[in-house]
N, C-alpha and C positions, 0 to 999 in steps of 0.2 A: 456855315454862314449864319450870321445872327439874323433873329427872327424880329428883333425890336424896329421899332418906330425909326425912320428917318431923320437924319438931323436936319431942320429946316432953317439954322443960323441962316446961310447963306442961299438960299435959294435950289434951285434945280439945279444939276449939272448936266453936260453934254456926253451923254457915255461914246465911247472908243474916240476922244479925238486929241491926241496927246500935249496938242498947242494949248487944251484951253486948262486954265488952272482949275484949281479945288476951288470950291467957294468959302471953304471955310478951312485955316490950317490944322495940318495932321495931328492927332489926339495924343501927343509924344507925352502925355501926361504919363497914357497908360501902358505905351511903349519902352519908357526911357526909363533908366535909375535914377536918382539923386542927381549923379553927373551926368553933365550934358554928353558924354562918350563913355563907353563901355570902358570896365579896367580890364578886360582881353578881346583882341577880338581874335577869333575862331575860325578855322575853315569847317563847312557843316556840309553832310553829305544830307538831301534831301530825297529820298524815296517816294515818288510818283509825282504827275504835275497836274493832279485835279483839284479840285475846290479846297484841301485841307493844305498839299503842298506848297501852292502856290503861294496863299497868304503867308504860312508859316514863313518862304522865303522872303515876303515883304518885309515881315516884323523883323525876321533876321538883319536882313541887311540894313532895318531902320536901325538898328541896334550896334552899328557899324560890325558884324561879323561878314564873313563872304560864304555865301548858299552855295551848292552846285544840285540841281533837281535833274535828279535821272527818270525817263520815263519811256517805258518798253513801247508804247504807242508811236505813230506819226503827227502825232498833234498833241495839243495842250487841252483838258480837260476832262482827265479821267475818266471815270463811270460814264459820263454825257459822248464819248467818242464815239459814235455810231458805225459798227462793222456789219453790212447788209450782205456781208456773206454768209456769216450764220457757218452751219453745219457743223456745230459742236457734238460730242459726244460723251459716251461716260466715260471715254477711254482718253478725249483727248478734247477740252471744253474749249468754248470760245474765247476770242478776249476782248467780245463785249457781251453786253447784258443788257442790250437795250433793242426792243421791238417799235417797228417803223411807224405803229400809231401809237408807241407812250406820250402820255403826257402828265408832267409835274401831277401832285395830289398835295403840294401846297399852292398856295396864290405867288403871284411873284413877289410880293411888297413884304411877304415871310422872307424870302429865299435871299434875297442882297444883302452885300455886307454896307455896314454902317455911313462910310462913305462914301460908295458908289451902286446907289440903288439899280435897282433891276428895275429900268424903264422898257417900252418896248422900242427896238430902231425901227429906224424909217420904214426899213422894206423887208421887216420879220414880222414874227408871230407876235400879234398885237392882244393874243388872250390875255385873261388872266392867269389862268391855266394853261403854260405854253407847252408845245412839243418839245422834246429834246436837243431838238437842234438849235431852238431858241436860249436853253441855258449854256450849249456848249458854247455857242455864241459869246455871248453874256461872259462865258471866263476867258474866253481868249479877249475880246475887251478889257477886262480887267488886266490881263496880263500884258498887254500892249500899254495901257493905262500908263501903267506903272515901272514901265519896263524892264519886265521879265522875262522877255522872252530871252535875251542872250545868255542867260543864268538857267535855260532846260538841254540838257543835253536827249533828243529826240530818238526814237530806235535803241534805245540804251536800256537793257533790262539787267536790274541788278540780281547776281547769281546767290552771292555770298559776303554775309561781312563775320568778321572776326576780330574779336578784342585783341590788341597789338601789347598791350602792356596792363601794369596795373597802380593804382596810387595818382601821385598828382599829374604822371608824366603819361598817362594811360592814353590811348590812341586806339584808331578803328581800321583798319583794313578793310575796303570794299572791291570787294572782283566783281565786274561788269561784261557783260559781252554787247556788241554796238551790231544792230542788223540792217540789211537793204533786202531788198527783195529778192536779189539775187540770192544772197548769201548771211550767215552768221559771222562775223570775224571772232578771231581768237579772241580768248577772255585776258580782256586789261586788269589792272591796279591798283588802284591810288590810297593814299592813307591821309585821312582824316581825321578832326580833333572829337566830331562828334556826328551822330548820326540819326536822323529823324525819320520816323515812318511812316506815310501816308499813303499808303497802299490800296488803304479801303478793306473791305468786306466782302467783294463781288468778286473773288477769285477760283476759288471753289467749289462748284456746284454739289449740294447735299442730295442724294438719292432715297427713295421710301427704300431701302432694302431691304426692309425686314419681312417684306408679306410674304407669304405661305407661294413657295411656287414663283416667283418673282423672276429668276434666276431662266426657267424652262418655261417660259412665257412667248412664243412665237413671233407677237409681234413688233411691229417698233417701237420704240422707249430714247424718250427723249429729254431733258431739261427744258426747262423756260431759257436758260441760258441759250439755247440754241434758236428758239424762237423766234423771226422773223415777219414774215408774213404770214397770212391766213392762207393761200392758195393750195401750197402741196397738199392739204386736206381736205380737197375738193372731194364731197360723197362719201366722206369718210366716219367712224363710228369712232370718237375721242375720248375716253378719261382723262380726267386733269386731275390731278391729289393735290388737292391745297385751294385753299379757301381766301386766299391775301391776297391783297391789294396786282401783284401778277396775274396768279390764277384767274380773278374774275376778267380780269382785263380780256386775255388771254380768250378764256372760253367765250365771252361774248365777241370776239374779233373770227374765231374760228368757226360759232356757227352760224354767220353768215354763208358758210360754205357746204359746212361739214352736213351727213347725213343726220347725226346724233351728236352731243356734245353731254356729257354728264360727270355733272364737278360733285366732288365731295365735300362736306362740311364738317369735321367735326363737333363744332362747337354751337351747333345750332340747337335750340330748347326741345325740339319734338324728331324721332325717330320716324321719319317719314321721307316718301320718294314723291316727288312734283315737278312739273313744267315748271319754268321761273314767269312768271307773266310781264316778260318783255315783249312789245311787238313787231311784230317780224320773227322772233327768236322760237318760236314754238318747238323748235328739237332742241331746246336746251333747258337738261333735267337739272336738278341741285338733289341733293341724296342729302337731307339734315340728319345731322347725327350720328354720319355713315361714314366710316373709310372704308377701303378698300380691303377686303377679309381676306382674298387668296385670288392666285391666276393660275390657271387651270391650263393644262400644255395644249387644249382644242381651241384656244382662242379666248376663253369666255373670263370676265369680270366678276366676281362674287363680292357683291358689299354686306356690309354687315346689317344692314336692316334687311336682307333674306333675298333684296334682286338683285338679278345679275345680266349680264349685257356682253354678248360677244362684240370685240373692241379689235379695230386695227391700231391704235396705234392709245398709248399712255405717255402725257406729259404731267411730268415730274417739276409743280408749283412748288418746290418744297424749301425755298430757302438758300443760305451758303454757309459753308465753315468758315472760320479764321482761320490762315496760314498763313506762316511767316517762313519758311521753307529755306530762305537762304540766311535768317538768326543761326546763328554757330549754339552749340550747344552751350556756351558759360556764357548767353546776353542774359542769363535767367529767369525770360520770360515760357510758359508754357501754356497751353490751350487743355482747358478742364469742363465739357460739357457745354461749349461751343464759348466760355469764358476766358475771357484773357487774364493774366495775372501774374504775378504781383504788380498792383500799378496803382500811385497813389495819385487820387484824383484822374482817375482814366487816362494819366499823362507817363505819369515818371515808375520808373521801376525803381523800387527805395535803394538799392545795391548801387546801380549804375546812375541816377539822376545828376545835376541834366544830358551827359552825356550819350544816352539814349532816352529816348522818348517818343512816344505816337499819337498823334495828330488825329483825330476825324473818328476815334473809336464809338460807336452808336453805345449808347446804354442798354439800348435793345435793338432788334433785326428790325431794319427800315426802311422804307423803298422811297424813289423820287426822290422830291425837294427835301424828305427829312432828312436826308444823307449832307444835302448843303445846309442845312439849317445847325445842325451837328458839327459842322465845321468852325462853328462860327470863332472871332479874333479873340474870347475871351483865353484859348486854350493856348495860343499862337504869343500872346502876349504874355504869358507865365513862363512860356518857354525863353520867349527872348528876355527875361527876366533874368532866367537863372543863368542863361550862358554867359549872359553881363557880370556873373558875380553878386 
């Protein structure tokens, strides 16, 4: 979502109420070609329906192509879908990423897109700073807005695409499988002219695996990924690895409860162990300059500034990989050092453009509102640019 200034041509608008118009008309300047209609329009398979796919489908279809947004979720707003069940693992992660008191770490008047600012509704979260539920809000408005929702197919997790041809007549193959609760149905079909990725960054949870002993380490080990509430860690002795915008979150949520809480920093100026002097928080250490040295099969934490802490349990603040798991091996994009690539302007892949492309890619690992900020129409409108021809 773009992080600029609001257009105040036309006044305020009424966010989610599809009767009232725009105050001021759509910006077809930076949508549209030369001609008032596309010289093709295209069926686009759209991959996820959070803040990057969404738009992407508006611009599409302002562009007169036709979108189809697949998304493995029950709802429209990717990353922002709040799953309170938790109990992810290394073996098998969740498919959210969002803990019951996140809230944004941008303001909302960053986080809206151009035309439909991020006001507060009537009977939400009226921060500046809102909870999660309040952005997921916010895109299903959007998408109601604008009328998007008939254009997501919901429960629908795309498995596999594959290049169908090559040259001018070149095509996409996407196999899908469609879930309910009961069940997974068989993997469907369809083939498409072109195919967009918004999948996001929050699919894979990255683990510290490298410490000494990590592997024969007794207690429980967890991701942020998994993360929920504070409570199962009632009386508990916490390490948290990671020092971002999560972690701290995290470890101050937790030791409200926990016996000990003690975060790691790498990146802090002095090699030293200390209380954080938050109040109320007095069991919670910060270790500057320390990761985690080695774990020890009796229980015990060994940081590298020389203390160590027997620990029930280690949450893993550490971040996510890119995967794109169901790209067939000749889309020619590949993940090098958590980088995506070849891709010009973080959009197009020089071999395949515009016929693949990806939406919402961070320039760097970013939590919250940047993730919508990131999104924003300038990427969305390049695209429906080129599918125009």
């Amino acid at each position: 979502m773009s992080g600029r200034k609001t257009d105040t041509r036309g006044g305020e608008q009424n966010r989610g109420d599809p009767s009232i118009s725009l105050p001021f008309p759509p910006r077809r300047s930076l949508i549209l070609s030369e001609s008032s209609m596309p010289r093709r329009s295209v069926r686009v398979a759209v991959i996820g329906a959070g803040a990057a796919g969404l738009v992407a489908a508006r611009e599409l279809r302002r562009e007169g192509h036709s979108p189809v947004v697949f998304e493995r979720a029950d709802a429209v707003g990717g990353v922002w879908v709040y799953d309170d069940a938790g109990g992810g693992s290394e073996q098998r992660p969740s498919s959210s990423c969002l803990y019951a008191s996140l809230r944004t770490n941008l303001p909302r008047e960053s986080m809206g897109f151009l035309d439909f600012p991020f006001h507060a509704a009537g009977d939400g979260d009226a921060r500046r700073f809102p909870g999660h539920e309040e952005v997921r809000r916010y895109l299903e408005d959007f998408a109601r807005r604008f009328d998007l929702l008939g254009l997501v197919r919901l429960q629908t997790e795309v498995v596999r695409v594959t290049r169908e041809a090559a040259g001018a007549s070149e095509s996409w193959r996407v196999s899908y499988h469609t879930r309910t609760k009961l069940e997974r149905r068989e993997a469907e079909e369809e083939v498409f002219d072109a195919v967009v990725v918004c999948s996001g960054h929050y699919r894979e949870p990255r683990f510290a695996d490298d410490i000494a002993g990590i592997d024969a380490w007794p207690g429980k080990q967890l991701h942020s990924n998994s993360y929920r509430v504070p409570e199962p860690f009632q009386n508990q002795v916490v390490v948290v690895i990671g020092c971002g915008p999560s972690g701290t979150d995290i470890a101050r949520d937790i030791a409200g409860v926990a016996k000990e809480v003690h975060l790691t920093n790498r990146s802090a100026p002095a090699a030293t162990c200390d209380r954080l002097p938050l109040p109320g928080h007095d069991n919670l250490w910060l270790h500057f300059h320390s990761m985690v040295d080695r774990a020890e099969e009796d229980g015990t934490v060994v940081f590298q500034d020389g203390s160590r802490v027997k620990a029930d349990v280690i949450m893993h603040c550490t971040g996510y990989k890119y995967s794109f798991t169901f790209l067939s091996e000749d889309s020619t994009i590949s993940v090098d050092d958590n980088r995506v690539g070849p891709l010009y302007k973080h959009v197009f892949p020089p071999q395949l453009a515009p016929r693949l492309s990806f939406i919402g890619l961070p320039h760097k690992e970013a939590e919250g509102g940047q993730l919508l900020k990131e999104a924003g129409p300038g990427s969305q409108n390049k695209l429906a640019l080129r599918m125009s021809g």
